[in-house]
PAZAPA-4460 file (N, C-alpha, C; in steps of 0.05 Angstrom, whole numbers, plus 32768, in hexadecimal, padded with zeros to 4 digits):
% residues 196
    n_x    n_y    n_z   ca_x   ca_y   ca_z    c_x    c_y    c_z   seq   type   mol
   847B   89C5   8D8E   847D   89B3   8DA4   8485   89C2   8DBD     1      X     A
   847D   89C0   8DCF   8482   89C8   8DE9   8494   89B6   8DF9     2      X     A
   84A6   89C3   8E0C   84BD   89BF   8E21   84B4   89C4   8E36     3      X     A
   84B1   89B9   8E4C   84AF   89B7   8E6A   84D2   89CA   8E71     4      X     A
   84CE   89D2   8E7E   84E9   89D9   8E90   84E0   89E5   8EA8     5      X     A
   84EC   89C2   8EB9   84E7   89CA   8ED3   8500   89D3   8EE1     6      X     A
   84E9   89DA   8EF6   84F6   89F3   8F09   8500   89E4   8F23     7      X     A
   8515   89F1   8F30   8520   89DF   8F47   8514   89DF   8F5E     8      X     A
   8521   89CB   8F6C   8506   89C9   8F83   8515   89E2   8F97     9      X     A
   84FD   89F6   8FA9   8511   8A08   8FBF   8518   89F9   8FD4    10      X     A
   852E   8A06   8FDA   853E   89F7   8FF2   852C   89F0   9009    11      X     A
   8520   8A01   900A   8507   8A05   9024   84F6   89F3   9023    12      X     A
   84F3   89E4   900D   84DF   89C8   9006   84EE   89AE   9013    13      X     A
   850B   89BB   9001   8520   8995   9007   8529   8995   901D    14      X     A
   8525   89A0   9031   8533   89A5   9054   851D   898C   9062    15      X     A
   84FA   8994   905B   84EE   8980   906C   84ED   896F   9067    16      X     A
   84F7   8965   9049   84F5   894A   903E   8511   8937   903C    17      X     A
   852A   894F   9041   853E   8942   9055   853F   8935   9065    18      X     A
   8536   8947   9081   8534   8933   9095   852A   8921   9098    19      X     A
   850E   8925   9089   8502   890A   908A   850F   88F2   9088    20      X     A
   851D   88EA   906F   8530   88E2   905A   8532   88D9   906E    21      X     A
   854A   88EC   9086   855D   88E2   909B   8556   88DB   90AE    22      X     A
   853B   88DE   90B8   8534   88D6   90D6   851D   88BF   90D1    23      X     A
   8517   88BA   90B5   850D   88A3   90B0   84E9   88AF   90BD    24      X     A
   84DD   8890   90AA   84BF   8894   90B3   84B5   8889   90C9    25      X     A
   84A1   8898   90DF   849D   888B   90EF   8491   8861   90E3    26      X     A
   8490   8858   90F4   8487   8837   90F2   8468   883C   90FB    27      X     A
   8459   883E   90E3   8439   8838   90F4   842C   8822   90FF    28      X     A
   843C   880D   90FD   8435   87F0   9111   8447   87F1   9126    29      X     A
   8456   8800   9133   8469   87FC   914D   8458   880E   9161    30      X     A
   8455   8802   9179   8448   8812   918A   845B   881C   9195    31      X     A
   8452   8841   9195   8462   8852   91A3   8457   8855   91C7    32      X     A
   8463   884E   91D9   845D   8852   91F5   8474   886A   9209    33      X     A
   845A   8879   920F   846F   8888   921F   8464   8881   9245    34      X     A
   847C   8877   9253   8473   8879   9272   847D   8889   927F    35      X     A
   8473   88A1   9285   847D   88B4   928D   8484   88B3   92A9    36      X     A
   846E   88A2   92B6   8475   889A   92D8   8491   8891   92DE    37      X     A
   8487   8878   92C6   84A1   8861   92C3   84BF   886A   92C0    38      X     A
   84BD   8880   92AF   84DA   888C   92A1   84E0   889F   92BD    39      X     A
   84D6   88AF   92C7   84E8   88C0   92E3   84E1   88B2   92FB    40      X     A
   84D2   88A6   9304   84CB   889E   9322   84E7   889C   932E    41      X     A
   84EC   889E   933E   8505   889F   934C   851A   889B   9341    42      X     A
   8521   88A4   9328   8539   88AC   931A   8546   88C4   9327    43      X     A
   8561   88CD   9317   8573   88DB   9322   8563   88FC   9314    44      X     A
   855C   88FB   92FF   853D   8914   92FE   852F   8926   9310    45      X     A
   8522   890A   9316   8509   890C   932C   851B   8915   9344    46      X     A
   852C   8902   934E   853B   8919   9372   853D   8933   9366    47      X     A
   8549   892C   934C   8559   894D   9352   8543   8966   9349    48      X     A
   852F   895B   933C   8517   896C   9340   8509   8974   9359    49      X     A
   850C   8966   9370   84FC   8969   9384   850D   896F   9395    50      X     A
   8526   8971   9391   853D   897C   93AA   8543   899F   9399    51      X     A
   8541   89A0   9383   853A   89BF   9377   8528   89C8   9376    52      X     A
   850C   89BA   9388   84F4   89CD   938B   84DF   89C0   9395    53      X     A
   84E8   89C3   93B9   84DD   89AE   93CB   84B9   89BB   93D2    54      X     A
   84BC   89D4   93CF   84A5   89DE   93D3   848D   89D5   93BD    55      X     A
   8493   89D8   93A5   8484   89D3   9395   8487   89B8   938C    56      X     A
   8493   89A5   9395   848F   8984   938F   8481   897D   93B1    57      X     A
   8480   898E   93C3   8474   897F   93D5   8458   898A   93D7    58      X     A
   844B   89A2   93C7   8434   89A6   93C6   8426   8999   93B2    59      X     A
   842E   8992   939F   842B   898B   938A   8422   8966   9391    60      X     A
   8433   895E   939F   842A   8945   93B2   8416   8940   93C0    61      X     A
   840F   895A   93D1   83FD   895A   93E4   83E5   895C   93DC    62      X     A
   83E0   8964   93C1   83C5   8976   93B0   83C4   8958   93A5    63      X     A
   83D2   8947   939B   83D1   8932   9398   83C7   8915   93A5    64      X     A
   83C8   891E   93BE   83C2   8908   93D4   83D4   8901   93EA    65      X     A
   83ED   890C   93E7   83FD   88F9   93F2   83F6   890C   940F    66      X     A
   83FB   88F9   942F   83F9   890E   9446   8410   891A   944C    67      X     A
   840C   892F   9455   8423   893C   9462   841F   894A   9480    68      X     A
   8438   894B   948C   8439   895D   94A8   842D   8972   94B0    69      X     A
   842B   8983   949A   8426   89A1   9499   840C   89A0   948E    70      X     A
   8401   898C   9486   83EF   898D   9475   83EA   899E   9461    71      X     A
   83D7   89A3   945F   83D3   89C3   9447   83E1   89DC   944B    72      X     A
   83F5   89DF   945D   840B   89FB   9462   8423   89FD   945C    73      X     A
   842C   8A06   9447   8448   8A05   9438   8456   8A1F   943B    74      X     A
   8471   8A22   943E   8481   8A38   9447   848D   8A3E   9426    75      X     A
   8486   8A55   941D   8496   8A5F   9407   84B4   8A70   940E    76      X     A
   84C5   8A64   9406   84E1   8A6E   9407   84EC   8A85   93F4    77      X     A
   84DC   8A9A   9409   84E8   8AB3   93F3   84F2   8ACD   9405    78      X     A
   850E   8AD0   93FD   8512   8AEA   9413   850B   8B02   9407    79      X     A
   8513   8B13   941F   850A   8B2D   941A   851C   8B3F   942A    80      X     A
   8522   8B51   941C   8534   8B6A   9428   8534   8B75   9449    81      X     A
   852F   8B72   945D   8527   8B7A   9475   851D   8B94   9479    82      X     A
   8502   8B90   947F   84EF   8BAC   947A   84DF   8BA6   9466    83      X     A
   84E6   8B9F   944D   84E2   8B9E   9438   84CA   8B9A   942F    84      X     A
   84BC   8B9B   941C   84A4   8B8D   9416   84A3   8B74   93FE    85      X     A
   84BD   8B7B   93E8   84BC   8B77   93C9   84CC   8B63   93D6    86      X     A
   84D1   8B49   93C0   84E4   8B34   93D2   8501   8B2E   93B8    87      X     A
   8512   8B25   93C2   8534   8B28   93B2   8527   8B18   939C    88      X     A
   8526   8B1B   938D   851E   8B17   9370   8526   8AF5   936B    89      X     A
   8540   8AEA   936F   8550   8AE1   9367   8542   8AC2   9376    90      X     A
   8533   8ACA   938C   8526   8AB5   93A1   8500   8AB5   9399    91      X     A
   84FC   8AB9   9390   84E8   8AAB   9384   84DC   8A90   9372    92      X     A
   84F0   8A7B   936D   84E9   8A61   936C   84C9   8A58   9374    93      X     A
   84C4   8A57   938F   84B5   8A4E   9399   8499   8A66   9392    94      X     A
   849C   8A75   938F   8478   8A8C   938B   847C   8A7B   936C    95      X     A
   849A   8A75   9357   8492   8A7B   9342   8481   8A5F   9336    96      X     A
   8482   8A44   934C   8489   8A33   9353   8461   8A27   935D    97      X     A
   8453   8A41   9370   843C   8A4A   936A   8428   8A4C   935C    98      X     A
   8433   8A5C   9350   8429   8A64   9331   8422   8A53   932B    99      X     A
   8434   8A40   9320   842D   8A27   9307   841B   8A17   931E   100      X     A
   841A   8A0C   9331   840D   89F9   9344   83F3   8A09   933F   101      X     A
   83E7   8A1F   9340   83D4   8A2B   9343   83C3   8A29   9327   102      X     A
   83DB   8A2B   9311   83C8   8A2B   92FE   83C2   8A13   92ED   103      X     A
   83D0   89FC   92FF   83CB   89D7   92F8   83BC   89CF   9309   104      X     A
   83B6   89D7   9318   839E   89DB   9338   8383   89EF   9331   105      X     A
   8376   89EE   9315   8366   8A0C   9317   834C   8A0D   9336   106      X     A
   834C   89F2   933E   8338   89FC   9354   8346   8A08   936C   107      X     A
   8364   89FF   9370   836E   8A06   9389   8368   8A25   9397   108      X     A
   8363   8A26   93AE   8361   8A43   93B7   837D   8A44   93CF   109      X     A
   837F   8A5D   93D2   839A   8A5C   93EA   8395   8A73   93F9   110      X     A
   839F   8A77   9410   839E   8A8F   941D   83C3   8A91   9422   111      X     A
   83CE   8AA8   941C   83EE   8AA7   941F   83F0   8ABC   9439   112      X     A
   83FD   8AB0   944F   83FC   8ABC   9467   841D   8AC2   9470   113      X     A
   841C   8AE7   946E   843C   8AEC   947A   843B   8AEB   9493   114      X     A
   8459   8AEA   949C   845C   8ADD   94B9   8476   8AF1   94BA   115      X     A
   8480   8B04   94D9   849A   8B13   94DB   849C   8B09   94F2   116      X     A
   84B9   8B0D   94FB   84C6   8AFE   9514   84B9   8B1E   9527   117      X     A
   84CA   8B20   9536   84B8   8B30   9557   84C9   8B4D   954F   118      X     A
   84DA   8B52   9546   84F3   8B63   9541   84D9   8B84   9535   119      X     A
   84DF   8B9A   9541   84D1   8BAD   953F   84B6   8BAF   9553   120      X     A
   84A3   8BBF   953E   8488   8BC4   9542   847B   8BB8   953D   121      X     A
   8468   8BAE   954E   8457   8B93   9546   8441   8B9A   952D   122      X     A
   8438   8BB7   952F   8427   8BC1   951E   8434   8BC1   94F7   123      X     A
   8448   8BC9   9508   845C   8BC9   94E7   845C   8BB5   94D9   124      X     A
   8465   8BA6   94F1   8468   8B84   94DF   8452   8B75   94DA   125      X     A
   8439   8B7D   94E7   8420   8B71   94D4   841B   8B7A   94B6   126      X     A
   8421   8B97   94B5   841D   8BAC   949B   843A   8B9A   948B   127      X     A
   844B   8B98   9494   845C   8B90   948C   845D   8B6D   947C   128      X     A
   8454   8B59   9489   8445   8B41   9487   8433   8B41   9472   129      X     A
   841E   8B57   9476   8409   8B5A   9464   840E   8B63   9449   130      X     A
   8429   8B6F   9444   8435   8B7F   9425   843F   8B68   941E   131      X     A
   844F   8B59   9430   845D   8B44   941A   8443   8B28   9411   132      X     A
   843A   8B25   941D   841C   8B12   9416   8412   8B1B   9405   133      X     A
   8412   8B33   9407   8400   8B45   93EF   840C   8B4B   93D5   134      X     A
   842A   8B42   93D1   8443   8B46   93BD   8439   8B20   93B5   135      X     A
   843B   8B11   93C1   8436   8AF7   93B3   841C   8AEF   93AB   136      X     A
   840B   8AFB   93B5   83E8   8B01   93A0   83E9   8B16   938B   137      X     A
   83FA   8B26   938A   83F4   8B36   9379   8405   8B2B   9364   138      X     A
   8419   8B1A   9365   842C   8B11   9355   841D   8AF9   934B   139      X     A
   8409   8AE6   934E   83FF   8AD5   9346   83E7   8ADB   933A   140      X     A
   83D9   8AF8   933F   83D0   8AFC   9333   83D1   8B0D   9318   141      X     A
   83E3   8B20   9320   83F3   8B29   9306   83FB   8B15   92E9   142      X     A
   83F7   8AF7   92F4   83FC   8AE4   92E2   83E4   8AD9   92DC   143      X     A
   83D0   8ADE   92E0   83B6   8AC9   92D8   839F   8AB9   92EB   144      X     A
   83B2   8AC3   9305   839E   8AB3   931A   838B   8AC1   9324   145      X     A
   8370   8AB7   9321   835A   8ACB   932B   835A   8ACC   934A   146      X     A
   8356   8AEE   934F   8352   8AF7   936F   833E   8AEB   937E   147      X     A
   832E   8ADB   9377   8324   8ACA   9391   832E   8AB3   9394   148      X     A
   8343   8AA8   9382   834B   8A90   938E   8365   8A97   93A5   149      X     A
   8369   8AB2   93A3   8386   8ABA   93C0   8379   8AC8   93D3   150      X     A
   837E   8AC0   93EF   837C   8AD6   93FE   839A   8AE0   940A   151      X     A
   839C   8AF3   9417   83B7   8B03   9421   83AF   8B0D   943F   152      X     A
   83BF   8B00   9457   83B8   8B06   946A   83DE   8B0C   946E   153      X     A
   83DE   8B24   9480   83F1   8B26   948F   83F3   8B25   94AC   154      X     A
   83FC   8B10   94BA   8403   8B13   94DD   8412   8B15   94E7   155      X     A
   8422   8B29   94DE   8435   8B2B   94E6   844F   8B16   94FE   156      X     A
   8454   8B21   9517   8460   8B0F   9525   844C   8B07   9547   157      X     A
   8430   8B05   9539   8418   8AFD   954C   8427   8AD9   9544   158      X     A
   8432   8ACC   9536   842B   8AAF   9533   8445   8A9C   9532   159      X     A
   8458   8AA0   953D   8472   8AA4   953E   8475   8A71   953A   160      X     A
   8482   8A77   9529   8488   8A53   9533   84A4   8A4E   9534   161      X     A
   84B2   8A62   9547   84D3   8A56   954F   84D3   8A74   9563   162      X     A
   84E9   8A65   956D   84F3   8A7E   9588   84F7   8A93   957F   163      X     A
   84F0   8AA9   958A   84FA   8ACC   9575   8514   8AD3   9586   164      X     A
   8521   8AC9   9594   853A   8ACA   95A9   854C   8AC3   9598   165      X     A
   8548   8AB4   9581   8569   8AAF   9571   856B   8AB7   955C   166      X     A
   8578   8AB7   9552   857D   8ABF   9530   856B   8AB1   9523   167      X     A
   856E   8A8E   9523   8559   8A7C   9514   8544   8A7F   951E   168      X     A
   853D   8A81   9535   8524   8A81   952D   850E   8A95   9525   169      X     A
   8522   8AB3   952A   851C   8AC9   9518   8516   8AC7   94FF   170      X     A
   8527   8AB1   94F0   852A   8AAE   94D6   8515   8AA0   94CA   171      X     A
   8510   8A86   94E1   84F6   8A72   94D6   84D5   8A81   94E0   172      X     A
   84D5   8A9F   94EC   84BD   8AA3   94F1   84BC   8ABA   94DA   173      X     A
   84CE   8AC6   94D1   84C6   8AD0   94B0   84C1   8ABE   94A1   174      X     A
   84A0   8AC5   9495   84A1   8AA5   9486   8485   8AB4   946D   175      X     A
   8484   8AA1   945E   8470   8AA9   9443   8462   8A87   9448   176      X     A
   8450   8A84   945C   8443   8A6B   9455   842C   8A6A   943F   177      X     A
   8426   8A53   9437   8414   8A53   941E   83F7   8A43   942A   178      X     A
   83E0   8A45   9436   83D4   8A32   9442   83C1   8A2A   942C   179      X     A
   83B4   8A0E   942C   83A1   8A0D   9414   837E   8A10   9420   180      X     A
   836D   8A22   9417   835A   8A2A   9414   8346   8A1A   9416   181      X     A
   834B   8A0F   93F6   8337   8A00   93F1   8342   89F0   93D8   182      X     A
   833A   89DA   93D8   8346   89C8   93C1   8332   89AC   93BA   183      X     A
   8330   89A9   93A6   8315   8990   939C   831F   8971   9398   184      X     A
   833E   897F   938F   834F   8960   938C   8351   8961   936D   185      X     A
   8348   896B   9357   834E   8962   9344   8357   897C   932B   186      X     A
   8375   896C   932A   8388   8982   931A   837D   897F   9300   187      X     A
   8389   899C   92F0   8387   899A   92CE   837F   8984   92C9   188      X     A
   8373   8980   92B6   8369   8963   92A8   837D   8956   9291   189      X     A
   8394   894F   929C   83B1   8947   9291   83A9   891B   9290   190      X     A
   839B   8915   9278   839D   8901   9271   83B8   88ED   9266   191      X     A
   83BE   88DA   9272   83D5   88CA   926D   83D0   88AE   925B   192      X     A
   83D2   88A7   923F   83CB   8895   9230   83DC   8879   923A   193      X     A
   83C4   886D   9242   83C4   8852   924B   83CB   883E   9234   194      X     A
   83DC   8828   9238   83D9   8818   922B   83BD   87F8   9227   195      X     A
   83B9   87F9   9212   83AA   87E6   920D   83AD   87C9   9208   196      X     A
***
């Protein structure tokens, strides 16, 4: 006559059939609904998402429909060492902020245009203008974005939009604007399940 002797179950089996146990089975007659509009629209979320990254919630708007002042020209907030070309590491939010907009946008095109206050050689600061433009295409492309959708123009302090007589407005004519190119209107194909 023969004996069975079974073997124990491995732990590694009874862990997913634990939780289960514990977190119970989903209900296949309860309709699961998610509103994702519904759940942040002007919740305490949503400000504090868009007051931590005004650049990229207001382009992100505008590619969307909504109008704006500036229309298609957005200022990226990134410093840079004086002289410098490479920008303080620590201030990049907004290029990183780019990125993702660019590659939820695959038709968007941009031209990124540096801007220097009047301070020096005018020659310098075009060459100068033109490295750091050329530091945020090469950084977006270094990530995946194809070279014809950027262009990189530097003008240096030919285009000045505040007084070069003060400190600020030295400050607001160094600038990394983002202008948009070309755009069709229609982001990633990100479907939202409707209820029936």
């Amino acid at each position: 006559m023969f004996t069975l002797r079974r073997k124990p179950i491995p732990v590694c089996l009874l862990l997913p059939l634990a939780a289960l146990l514990l977190t119970g089975c989903p209900d296949p007659m309860k309709k699961y609904t998610l509103a994702p509009r519904e759940l942040v629209a002007n919740g305490a979320g949503e400000k504090s998402a868009r007051e931590a990254a005004p650049f990229g919630d207001d382009m992100v708007r505008y590619l969307m429909g909504k109008p704006r002042a500036g229309e298609g020209e957005f200022v990226l907030k990134v410093d840079f060492e004086p002289g410098g070309f490479a920008p303080v590491m620590n201030t990049l939010g907004d290029v990183e902020a780019l990125l993702v907009i660019m590659r939820d946008f695959p038709s968007l095109e941009i031209a990124i245009e540096g801007h220097t206050d009047n301070a020096g050689d005018s020659k310098k600061n075009r060459k100068l203008s033109q490295w750091r433009a050329n530091w945020v295409k090469q950084f977006l492309q270094e990530r995946g974005i194809a070279e014809e959708r950027i262009t990189a123009v530097g003008f240096g302090d030919s285009d000045p939009v505040a007084d070069n007589s003060t400190e600020q407005g030295r400050e607001q004519n160094r600038r990394l604007v983002v202008r948009i190119v070309n755009y069709d209107g229609k982001p990633v194909n990100v479907r939202l399940q409707r209820e029936r």
